[in-house]
C-alpha positions in Angstrom: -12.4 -3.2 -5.3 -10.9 0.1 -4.8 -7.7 -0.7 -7.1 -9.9 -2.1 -9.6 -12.0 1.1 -10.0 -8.7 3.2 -10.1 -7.9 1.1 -12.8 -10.9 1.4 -14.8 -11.1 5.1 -14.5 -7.2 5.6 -15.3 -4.2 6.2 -13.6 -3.1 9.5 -11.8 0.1 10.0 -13.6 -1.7 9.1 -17.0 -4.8 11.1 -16.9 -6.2 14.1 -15.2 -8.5 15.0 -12.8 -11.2 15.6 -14.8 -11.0 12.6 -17.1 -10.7 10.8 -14.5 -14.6 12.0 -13.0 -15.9 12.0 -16.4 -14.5 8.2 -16.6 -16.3 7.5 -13.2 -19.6 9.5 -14.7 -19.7 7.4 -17.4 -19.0 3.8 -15.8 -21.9 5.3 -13.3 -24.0 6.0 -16.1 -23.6 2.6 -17.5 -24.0 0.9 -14.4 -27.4 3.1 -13.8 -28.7 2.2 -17.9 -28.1 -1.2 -17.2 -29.8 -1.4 -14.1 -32.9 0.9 -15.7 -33.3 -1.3 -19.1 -34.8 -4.5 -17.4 -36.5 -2.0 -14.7 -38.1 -0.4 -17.5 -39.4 -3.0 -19.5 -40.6 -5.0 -16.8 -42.5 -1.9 -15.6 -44.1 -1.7 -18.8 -41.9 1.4 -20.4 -40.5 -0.4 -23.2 -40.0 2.6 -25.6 -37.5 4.5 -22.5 -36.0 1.0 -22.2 -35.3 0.7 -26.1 -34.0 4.0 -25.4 -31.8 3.2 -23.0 -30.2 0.1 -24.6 -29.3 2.2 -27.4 -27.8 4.7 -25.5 -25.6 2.2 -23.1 -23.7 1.3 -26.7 -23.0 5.0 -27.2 -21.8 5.6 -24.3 -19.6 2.4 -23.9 -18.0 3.7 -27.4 -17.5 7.1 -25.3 -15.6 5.5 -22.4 -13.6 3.3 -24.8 -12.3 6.8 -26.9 -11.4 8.5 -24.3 -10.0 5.8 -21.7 -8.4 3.8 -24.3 -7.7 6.1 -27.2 -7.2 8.8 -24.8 -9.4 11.3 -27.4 -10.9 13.2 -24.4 -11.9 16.4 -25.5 -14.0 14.9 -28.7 -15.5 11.6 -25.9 -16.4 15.2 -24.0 -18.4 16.4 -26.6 -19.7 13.2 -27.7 -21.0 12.7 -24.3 -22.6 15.9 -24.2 -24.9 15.3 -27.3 -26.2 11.9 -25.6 -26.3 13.1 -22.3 -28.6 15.7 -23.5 -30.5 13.4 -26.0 -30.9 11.1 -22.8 -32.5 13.0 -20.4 -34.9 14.6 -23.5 -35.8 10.7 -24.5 -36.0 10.1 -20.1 -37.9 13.3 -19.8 -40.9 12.4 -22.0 -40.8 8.7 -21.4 -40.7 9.1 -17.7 -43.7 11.2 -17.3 -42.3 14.8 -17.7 -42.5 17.3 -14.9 -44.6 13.9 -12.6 -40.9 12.1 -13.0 -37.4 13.0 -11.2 -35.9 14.4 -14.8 -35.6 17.8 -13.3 -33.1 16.7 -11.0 -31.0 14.2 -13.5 -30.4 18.0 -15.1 -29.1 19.5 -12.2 -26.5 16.9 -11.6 -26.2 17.4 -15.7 -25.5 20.8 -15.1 -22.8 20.0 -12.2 -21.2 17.2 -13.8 -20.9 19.5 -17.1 -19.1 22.3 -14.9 -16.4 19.7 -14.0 -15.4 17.7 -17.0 -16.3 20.4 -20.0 -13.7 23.3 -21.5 -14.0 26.9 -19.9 -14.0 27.5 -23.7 -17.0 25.5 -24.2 -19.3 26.9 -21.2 -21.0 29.1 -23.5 -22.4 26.1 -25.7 -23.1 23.1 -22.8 -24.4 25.1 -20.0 -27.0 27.4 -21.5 -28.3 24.6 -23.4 -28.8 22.4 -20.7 -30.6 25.3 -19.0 -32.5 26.3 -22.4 -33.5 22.4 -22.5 -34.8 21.9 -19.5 -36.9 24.8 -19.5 -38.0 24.6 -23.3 -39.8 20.9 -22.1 -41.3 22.2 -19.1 -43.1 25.1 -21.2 -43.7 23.2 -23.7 -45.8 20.4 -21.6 -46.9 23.5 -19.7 -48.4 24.8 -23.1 -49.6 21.4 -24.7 -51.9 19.6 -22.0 -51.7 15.8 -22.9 -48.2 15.6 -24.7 -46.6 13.6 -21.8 -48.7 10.5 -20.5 -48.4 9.4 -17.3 -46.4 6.7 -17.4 -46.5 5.1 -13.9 -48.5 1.7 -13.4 -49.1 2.5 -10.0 -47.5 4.7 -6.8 -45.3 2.4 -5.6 -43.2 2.4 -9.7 -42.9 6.1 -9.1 -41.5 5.9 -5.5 -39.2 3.2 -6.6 -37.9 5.8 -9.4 -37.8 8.6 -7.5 -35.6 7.1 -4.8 -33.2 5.2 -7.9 -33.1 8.2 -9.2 -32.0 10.3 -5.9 -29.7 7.1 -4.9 -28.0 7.6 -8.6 -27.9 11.6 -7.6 -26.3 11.7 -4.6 -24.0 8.7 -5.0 -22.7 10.8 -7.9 -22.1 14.1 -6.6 -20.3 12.0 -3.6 -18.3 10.4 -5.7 -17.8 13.8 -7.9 -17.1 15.9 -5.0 -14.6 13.1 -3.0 -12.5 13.3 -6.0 -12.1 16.9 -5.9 -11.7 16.9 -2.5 -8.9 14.1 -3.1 -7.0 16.6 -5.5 -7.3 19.6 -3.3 -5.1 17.8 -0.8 -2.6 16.5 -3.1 -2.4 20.0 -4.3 -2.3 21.1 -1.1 0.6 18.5 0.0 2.7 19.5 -3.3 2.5 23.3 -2.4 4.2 22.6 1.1 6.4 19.9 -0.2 7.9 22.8 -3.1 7.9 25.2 0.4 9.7 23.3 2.8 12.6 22.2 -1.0 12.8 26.2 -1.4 13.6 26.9 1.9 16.2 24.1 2.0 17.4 25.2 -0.7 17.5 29.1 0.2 19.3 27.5 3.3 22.0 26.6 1.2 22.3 29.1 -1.2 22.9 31.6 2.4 25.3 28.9 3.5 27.2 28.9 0.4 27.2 32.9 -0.1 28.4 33.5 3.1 31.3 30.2 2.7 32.0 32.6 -0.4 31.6 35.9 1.0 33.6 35.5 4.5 35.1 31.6 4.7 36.8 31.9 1.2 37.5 35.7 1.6 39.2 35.7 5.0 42.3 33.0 3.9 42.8 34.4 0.2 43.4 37.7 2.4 45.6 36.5 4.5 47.6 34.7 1.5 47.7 37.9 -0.4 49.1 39.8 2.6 51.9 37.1 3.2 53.1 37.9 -0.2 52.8 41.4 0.2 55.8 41.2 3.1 57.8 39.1 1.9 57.6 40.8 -1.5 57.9 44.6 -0.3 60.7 43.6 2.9 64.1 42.3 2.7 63.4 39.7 5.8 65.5 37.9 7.9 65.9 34.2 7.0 64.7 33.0 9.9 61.2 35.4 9.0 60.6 34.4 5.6 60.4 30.5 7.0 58.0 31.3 9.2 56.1 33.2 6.6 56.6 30.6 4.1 55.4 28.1 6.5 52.7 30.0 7.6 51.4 31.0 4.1 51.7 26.9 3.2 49.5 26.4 6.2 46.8 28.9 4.7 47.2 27.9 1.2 46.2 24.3 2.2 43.6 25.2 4.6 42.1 27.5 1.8 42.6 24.0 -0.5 40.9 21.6 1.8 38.5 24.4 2.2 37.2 24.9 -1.2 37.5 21.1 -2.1 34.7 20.4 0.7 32.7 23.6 -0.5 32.7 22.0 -4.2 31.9 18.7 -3.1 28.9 19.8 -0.9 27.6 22.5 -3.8 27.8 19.0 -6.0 25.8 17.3 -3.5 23.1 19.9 -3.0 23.2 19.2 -7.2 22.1 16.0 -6.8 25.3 15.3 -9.1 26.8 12.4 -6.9 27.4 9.3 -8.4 27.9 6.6 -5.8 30.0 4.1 -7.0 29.0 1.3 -4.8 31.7 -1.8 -5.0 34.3 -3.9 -2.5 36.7 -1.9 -1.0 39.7 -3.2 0.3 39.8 -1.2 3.7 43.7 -0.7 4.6 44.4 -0.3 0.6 41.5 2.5 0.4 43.0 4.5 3.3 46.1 4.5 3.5 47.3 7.2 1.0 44.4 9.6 3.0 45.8 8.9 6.4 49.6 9.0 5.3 48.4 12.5 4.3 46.9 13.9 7.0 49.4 12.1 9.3 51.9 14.7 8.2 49.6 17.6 8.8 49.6 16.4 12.1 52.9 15.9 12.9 53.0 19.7 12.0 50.8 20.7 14.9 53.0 18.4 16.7 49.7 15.7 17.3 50.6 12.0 17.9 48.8 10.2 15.1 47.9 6.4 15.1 46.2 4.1 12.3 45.8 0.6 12.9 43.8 -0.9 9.8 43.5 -4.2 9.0 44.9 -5.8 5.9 42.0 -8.1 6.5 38.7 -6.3 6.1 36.5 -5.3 3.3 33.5 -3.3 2.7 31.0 -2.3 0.5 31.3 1.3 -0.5 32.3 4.4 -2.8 36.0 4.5 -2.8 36.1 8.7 -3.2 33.7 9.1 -0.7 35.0 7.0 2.0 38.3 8.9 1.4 36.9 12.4 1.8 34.3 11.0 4.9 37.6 10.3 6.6 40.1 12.6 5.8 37.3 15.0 7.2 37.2 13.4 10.4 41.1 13.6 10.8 41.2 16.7 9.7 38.3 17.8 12.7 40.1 16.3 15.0 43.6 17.8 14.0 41.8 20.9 14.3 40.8 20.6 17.7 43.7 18.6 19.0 45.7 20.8 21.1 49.6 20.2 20.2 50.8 17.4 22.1 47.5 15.6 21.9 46.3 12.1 20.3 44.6 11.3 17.2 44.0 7.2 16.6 42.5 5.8 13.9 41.0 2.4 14.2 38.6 -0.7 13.1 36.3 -2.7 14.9 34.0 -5.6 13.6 30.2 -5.5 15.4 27.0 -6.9 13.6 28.1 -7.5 10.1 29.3 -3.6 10.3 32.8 -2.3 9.8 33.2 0.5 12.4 36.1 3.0 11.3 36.7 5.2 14.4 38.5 8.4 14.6 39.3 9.4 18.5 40.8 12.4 19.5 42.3 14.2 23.1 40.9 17.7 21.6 38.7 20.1 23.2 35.3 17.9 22.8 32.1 19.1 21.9 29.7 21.1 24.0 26.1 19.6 24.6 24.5 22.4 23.5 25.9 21.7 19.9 25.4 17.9 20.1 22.7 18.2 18.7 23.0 19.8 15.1 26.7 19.0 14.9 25.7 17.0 11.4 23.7 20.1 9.9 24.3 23.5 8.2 22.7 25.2 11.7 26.2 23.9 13.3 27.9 27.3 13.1 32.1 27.0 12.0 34.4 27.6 14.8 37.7 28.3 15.3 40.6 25.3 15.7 43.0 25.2 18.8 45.5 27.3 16.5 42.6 29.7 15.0 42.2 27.0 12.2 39.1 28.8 10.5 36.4 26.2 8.5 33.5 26.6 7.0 30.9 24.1 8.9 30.8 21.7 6.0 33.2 19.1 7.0 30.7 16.9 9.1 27.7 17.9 6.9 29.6 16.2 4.0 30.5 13.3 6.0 27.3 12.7 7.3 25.4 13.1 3.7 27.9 10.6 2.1 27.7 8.2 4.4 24.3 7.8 4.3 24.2 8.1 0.6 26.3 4.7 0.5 23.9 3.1 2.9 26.3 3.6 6.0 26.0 5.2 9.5 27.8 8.2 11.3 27.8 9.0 14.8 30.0 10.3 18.1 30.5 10.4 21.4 32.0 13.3 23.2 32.8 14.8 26.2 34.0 18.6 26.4 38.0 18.9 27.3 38.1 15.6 27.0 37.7 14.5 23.5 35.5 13.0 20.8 35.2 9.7 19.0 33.3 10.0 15.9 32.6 6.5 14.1 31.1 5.8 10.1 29.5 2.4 10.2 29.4 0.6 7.0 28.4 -2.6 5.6 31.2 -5.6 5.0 31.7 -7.4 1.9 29.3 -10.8 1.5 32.5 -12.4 0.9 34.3 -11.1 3.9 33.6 -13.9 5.8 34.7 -16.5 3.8 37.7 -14.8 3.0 38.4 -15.0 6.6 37.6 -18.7 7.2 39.7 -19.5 4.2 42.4 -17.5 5.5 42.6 -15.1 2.5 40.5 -11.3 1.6 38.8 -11.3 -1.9 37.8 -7.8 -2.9 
């Protein structure tokens, strides 16, 4: 019942507020002529029931503009000319100041507030005022205008309480829908709240990645080629430097990629690329990379992926998801430590773990390890980041309808794991001895 009423009084998206109330006015308004024309002639008003039947086709043709041809500001008007032509015509056909006219102008008066054009206030109130009052004097001054047009007691209590049932049911109705938009308004104001303060959250995170993150390596950089360009060093010194300042520069590189690729993200400019992804054939060029960053902090790295398993997902984001979990763990690998990366197969799920021997992760930070409150901290060598790593991982996963999680312990290491969906065809690949991707 509900969804059919919506539907004959307009959709939210299509029409507003207040054509939606003067939709419902006028379908109650129909519904309360309709009702009135056999009441009326059966009670012996015929005139106010011819009346009435001429003003249910007007204001059918006023619905139909406005709902249908969506002409609401002329169906406004056009309804205020009959409305007012109504109540006159109920007014002196329904005994005058003896019937319940005087309140069908106050809910005239209400209704007129709602659905007419501050610019038209001036016209449509006053002259429902200047009506109302010019009949009352008027019957007041000429004694016998307006007969009585009652049969008997019980016809005027049944119109009075019609009438108050018609009054009341519309002011409800009136009043709920204002109510209705008050709280959608209400819900939209702390919906665009709680989006600016996200998104003043990450305009800080990414001023101070700019400010201090970015700053602090480019310095460094600059003041490695200061030495070796102002000082005749030792061989054995400018290696080291050299090495060093390669260390930096591709921190500082790894660095800014993840700050693009979050600022993207917090765009909304990801495209997710969903397709099958040979695992082993995805990975391999990340974790040949990373292997040899490893090897440079002197880190025993392991991979074992199968040449067997495929799943569904966005081939550049699974590569930066897990050359930021490597790179993590390198970070907080102490040197002679253990990186392994492996698969497992568990509910239709790929599970691509990375475990490390580093320093773990404290409890206290557990918990918003996977947001921007995670503050950046400094590797086992003083590696320096900028927080983002997991926060991208995290976001991309989910955005390819995956999972990320860990499990830590503090000087003993961490195992974080991405859980994404296999191929449809990975079974049968396997039963037929064979991958299709």
């Amino acid at each position: 019942m509900i969804l059919f009423w919506n539907k004959l009084i307009g959709d939210k998206a299509k029409f507003t507020i207040e054509a939606r109330i003067f939709h419902s006015v006028c379908l109650l308004v129909l519904i309360a002529l309709v009702v009135n024309v056999p009441y009326n002639y059966l009670m012996g008003t015929r005139n106010l029931a011819i009346v009435m039947l001429g003003i249910v086709l007007g204001v059918v043709a006023i619905y139909y503009s406005s709902r249908i041809k969506l002409l609401y500001n002329a169906s406004v008007i056009a309804f205020q000319i009959y409305n007012n032509l109504l109540l006159i015509a109920i007014y002196y056909y329904n005994s005058g100041i003896h019937g319940p006219c005087y309140g069908m102008y106050i809910v005239s008066f209400f209704i007129g507030v709602i659905i007419v054009p501050k610019k038209q206030y001036w016209l449509w109130l006053p002259l429902n005022v200047l009506t109302i009052f010019g009949l009352l004097y008027y019957e007041a001054t000429h004694p016998g205008w307006i007969i009585n047009s009652y049969p008997n007691p019980s016809a005027r209590f049944f119109d009075y309480g019609f009438t108050y049932i018609f009054i009341a049911g519309t002011i409800m109705l009136v009043a709920a829908y204002i109510r209705e938009a008050l709280h959608q308004e209400h819900t939209q104001v702390q919906e665009k709240a709680q989006t600016l303060e996200e998104t003043n959250r990450t305009k800080d995170k990414l001023l101070s990645v700019l400010a201090h993150d970015l700053k602090e390596p480019l310095a460094s950089i600059q003041g490695f080629l200061e030495l070796l360009a102002s000082y005749k060093l030792e061989e054995s010194e400018r290696i080291d430097i050299e090495r060093q300042l390669l260390s930096r520069t591709k921190d500082t590189s790894y660095l800014l990629s993840n700050v693009l690729a979050w600022t993207k993200g917090q765009m909304a400019a990801v495209e997710v690329k969903l397709s099958s992804l040979h695992l082993q054939k995805t990975l391999s060029n990340t974790l040949k990379l990373v292997k040899g960053i490893a090897e440079e902090k002197h880190l025993e790295f392991e991979y074992h992926l199968s040449d067997r398993i495929c799943i569904v997902g966005d081939k550049d984001l699974m590569q930066l998801i897990i050359r930021n979990l490597v790179t993590n763990a390198i970070k907080f690998t102490y040197s002679g430590g253990k990186i392994v990366v492996n698969t497992e197969i568990k509910e239709n799920k790929c599970l691509i773990m990375v475990t490390d021997t580093g320093s773990g992760i404290p409890v206290s930070k557990q918990s918003s390890i996977f947001s921007l409150a995670a503050r950046s901290t400094f590797g086992t060598q003083k590696e320096k980041g900028a927080g983002l790593g997991l926060v991208l991982c995290k976001e991309f996963t989910e955005l390819q309808g995956g999972q990320i999680g860990f499990i830590s312990k503090e000087n003993i290491g961490s195992t974080f794991y991405v859980s994404m969906p296999l191929c449809q065809n990975f079974v049968a690949a396997q039963l037929e001895d064979r991958v299709e991707c």
